[in-house]
Backbone as a printed PyTorch tensor [residue, N CA C, xyz], in Angstrom:
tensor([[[  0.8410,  -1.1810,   0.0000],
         [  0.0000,   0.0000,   0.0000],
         [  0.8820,   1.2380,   0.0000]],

        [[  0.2740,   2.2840,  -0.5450],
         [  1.0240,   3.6180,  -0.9410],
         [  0.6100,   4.6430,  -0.3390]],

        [[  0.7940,   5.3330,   0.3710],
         [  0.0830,   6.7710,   0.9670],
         [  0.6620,   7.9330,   0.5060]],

        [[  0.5430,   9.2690,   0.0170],
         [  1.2060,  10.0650,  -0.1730],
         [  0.5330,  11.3080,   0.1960]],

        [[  1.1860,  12.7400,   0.9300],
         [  0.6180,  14.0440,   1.1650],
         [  1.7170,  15.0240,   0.0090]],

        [[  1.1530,  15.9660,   0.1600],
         [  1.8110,  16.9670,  -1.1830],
         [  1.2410,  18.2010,   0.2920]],

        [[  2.1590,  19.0280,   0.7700],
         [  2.7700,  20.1360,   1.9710],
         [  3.3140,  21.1270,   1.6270]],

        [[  2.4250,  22.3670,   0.8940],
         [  3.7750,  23.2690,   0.7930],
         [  5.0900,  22.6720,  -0.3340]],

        [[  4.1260,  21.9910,  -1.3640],
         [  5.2830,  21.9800,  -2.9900],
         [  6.1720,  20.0910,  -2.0610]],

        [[  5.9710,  19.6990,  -0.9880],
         [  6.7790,  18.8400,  -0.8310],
         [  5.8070,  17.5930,  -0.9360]],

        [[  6.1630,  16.7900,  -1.8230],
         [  5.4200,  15.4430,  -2.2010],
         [  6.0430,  14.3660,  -1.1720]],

        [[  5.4090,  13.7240,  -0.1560],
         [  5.9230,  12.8810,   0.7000],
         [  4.9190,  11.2280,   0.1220]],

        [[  6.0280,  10.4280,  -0.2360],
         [  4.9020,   9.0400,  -0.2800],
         [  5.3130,   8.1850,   0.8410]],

        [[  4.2720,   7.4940,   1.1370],
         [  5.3580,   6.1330,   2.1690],
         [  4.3370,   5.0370,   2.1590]],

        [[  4.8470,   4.2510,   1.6250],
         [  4.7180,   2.7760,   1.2110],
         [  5.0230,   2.1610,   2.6560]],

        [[  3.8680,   0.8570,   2.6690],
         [  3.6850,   0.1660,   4.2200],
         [  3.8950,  -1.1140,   3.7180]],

        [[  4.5640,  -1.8300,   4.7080],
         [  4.9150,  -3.3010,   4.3190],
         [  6.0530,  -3.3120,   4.3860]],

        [[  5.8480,  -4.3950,   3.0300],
         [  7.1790,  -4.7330,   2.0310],
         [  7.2690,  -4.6710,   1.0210]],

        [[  8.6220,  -4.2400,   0.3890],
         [  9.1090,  -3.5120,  -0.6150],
         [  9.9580,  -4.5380,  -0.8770]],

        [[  9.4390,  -5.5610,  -2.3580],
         [ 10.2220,  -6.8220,  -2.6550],
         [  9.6120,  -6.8210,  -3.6230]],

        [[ 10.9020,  -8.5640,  -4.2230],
         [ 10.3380,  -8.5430,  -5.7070],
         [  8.9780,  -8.4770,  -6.5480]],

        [[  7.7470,  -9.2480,  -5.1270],
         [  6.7450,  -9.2090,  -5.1780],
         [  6.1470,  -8.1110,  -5.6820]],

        [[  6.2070,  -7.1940,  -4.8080],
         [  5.5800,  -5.8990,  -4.9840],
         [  5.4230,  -4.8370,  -5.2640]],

        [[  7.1650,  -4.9550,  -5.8990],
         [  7.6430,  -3.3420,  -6.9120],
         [  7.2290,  -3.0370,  -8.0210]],

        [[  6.8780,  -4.4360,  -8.9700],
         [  6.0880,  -3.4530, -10.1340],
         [  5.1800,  -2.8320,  -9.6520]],

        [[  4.2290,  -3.6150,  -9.2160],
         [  2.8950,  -2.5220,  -8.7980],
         [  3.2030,  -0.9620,  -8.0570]],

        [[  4.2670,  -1.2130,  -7.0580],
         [  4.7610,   0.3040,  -6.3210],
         [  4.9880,   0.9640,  -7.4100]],

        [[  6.2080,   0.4470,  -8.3110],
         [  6.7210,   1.6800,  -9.3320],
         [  5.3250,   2.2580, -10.2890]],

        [[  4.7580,   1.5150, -10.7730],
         [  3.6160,   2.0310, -11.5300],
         [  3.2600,   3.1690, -10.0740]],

        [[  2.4350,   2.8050,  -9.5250],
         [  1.7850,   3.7170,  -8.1410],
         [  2.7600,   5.1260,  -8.3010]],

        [[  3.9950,   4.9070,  -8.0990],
         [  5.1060,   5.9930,  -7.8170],
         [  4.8380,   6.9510,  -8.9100]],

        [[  4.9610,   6.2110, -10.3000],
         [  5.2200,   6.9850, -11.1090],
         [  4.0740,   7.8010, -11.7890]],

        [[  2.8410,   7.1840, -11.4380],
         [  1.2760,   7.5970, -11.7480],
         [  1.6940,   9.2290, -10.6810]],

        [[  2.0880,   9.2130,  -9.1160],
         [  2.0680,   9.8440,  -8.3090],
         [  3.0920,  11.2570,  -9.1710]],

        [[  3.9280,  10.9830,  -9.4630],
         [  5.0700,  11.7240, -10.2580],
         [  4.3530,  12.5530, -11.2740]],

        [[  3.8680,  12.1790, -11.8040],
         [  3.5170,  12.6450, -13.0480],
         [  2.0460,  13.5260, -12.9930]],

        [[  1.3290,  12.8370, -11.8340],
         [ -0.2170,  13.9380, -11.3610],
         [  0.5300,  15.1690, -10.8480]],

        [[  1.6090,  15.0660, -10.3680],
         [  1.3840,  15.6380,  -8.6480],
         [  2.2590,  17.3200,  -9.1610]],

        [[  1.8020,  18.1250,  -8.6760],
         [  2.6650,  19.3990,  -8.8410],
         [  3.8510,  19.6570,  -7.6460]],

        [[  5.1770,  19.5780,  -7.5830],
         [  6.0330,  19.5360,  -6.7180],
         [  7.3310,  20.1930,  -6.1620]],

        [[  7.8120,  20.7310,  -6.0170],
         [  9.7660,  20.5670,  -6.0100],
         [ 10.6290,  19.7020,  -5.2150]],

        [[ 10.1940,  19.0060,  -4.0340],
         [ 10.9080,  18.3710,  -3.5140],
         [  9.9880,  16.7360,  -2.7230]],

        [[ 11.0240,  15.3830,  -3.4350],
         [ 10.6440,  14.3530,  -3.0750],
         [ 10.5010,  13.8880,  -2.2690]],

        [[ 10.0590,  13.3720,  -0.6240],
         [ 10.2450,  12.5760,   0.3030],
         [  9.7700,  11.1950,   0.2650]],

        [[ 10.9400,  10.0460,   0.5080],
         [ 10.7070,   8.8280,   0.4330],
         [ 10.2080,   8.7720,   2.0840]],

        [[  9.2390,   8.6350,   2.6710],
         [  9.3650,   8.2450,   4.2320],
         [  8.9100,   6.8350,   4.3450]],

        [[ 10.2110,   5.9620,   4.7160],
         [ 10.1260,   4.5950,   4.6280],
         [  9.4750,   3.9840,   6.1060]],

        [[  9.1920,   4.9230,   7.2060],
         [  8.8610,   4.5810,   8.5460],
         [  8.0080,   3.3820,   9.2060]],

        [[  6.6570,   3.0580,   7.9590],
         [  6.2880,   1.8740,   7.9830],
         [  6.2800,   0.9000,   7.0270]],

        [[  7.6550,   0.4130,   6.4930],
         [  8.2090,  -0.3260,   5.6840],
         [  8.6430,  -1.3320,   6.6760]],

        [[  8.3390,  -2.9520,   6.9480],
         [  8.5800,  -3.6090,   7.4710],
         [  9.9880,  -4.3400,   6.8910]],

        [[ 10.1830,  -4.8320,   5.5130],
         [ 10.8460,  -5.4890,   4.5470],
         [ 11.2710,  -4.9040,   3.7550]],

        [[ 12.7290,  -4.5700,   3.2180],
         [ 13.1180,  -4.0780,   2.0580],
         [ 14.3980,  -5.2330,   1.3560]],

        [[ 14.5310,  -5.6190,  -0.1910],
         [ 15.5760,  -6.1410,  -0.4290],
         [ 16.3700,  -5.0940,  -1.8310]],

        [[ 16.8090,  -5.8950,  -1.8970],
         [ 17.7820,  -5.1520,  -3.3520],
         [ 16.6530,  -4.5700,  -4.5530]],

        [[ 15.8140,  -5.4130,  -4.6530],
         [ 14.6530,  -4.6700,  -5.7530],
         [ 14.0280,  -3.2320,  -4.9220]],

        [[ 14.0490,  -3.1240,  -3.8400],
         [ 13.3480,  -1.8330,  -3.5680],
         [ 14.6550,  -0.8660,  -3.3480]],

        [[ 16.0120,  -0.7530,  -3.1920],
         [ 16.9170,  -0.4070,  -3.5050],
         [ 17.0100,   0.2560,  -4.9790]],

        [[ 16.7980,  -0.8720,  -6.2760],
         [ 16.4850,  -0.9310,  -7.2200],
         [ 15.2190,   0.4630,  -7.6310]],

        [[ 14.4550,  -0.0550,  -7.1450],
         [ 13.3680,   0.8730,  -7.0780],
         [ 13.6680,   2.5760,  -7.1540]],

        [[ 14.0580,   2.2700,  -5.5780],
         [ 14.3800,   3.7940,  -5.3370],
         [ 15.1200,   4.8800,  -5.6500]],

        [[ 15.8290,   4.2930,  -6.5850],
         [ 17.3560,   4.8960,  -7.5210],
         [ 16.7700,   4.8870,  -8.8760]],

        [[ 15.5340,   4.2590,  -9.1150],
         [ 15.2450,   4.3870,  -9.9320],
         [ 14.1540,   5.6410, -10.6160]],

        [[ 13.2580,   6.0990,  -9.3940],
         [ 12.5630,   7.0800,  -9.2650],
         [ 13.1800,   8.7750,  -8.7310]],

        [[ 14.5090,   8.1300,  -7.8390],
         [ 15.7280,   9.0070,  -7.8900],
         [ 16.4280,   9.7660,  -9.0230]],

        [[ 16.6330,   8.7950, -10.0010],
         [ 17.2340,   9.5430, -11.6240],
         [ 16.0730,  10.1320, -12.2170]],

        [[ 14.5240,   9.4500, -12.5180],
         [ 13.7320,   9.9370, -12.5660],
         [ 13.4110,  11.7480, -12.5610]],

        [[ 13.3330,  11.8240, -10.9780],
         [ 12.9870,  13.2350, -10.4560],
         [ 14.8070,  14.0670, -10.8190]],

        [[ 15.4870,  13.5830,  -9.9910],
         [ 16.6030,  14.5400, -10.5280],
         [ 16.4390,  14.9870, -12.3260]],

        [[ 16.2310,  13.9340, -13.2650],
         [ 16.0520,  14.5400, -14.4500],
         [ 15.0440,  15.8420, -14.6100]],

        [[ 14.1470,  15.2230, -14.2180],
         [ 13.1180,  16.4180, -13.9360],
         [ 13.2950,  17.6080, -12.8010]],

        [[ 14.8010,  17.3190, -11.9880],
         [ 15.0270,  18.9450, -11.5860],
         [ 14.5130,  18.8640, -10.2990]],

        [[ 14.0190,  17.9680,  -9.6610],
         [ 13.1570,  17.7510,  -8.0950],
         [ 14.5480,  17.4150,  -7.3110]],

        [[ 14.1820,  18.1490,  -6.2140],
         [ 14.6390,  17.9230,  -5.4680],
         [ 14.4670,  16.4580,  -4.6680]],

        [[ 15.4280,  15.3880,  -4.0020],
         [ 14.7060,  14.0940,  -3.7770],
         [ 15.4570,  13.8500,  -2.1610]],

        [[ 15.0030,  13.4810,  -1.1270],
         [ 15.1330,  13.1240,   0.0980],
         [ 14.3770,  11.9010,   0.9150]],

        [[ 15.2280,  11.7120,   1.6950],
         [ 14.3410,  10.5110,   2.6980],
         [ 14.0930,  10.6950,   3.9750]],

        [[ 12.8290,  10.8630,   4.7280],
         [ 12.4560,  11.1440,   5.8540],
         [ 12.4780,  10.0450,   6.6930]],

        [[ 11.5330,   9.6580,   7.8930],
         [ 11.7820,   8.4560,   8.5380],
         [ 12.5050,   7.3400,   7.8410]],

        [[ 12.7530,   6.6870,   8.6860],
         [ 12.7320,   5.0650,   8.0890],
         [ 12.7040,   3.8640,   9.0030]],

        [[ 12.2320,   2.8860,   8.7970],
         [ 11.8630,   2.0580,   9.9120],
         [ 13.0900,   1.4410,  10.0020]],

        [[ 13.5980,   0.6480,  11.7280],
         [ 15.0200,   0.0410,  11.4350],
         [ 15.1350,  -0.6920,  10.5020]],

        [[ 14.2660,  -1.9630,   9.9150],
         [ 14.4110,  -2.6710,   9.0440],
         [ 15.3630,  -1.6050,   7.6070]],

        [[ 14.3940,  -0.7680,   6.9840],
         [ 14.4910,  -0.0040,   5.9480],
         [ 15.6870,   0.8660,   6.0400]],

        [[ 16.2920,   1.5820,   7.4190],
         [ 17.6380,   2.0000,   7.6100],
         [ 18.4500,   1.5440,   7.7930]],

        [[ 18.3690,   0.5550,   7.7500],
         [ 19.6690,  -0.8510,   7.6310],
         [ 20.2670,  -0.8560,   6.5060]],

        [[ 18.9560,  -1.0940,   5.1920],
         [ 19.1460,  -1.3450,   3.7410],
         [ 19.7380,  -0.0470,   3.3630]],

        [[ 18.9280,   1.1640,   3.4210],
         [ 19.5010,   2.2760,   3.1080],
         [ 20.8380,   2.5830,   3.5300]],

        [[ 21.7350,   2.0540,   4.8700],
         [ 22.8700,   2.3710,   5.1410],
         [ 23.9640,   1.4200,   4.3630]],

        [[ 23.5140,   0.2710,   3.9540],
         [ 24.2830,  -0.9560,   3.4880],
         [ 24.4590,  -0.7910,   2.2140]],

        [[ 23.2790,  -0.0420,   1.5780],
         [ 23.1290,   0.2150,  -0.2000],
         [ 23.9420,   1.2150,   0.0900]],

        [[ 24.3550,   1.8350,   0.6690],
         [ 25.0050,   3.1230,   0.3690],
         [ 24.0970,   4.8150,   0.0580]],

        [[ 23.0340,   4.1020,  -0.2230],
         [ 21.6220,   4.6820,  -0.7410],
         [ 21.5090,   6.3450,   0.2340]],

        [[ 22.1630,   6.1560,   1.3220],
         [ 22.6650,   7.7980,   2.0280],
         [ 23.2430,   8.7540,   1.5370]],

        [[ 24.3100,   7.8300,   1.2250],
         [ 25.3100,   9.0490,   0.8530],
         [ 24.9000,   9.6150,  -1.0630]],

        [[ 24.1750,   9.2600,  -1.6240],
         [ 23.1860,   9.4440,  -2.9720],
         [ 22.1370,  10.3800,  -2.2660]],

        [[ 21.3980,  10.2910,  -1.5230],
         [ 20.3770,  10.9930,  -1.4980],
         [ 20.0330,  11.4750,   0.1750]],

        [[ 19.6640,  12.5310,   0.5890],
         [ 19.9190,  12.8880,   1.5820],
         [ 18.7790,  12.6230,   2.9860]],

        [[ 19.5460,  12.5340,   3.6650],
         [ 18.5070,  12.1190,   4.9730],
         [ 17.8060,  13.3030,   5.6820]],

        [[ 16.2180,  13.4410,   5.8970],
         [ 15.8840,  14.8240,   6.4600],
         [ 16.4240,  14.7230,   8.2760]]])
């Protein structure tokens, strides 16, 4: 499941669960439907109730990352649940994109 608020130009989504091979096509479609409605300047991934993450949601997120940078957005990550700040510290996925 996908939730997203739009604050003052800042588009925040946060996806609940798990973020696996299972379930990323459907997220990325969701993401990118969200991208393309939404009027914005700056991205927030808030991973806070993300139970599960593997290399495909890694995958994912670098992928909607080049995405918005092409398009000039600003892109960041707010919470993250321990599970999900584990992955993000191990991918390296920090030092790419910035932590609020």
């Amino acid at each position: 499941m996908l939730d997203y608020t739009l604050t003052y130009r800042t588009l925040t989504v946060k996806p609940t669960g798990e973020i696996d091979h299972a379930n990323a096509p459907g997220l990325r479609i969701q993401l990118d439907n969200i991208i393309k409605t939404q009027k914005f300047d700056c991205f927030v991934f808030d991973l806070s109730e993300v139970d599960f993450m593997d290399s495909t949601a890694v995958g994912l997120i670098m992928g909607r990352y080049k995405k918005l940078k092409d398009m000039g957005k600003k892109v960041a990550f707010g919470k993250a649940s321990p599970a999900a700040d584990k992955v993000l510290k191990v991918s390296g996925l920090y030092s790419i994109i910035n932590k609020l």
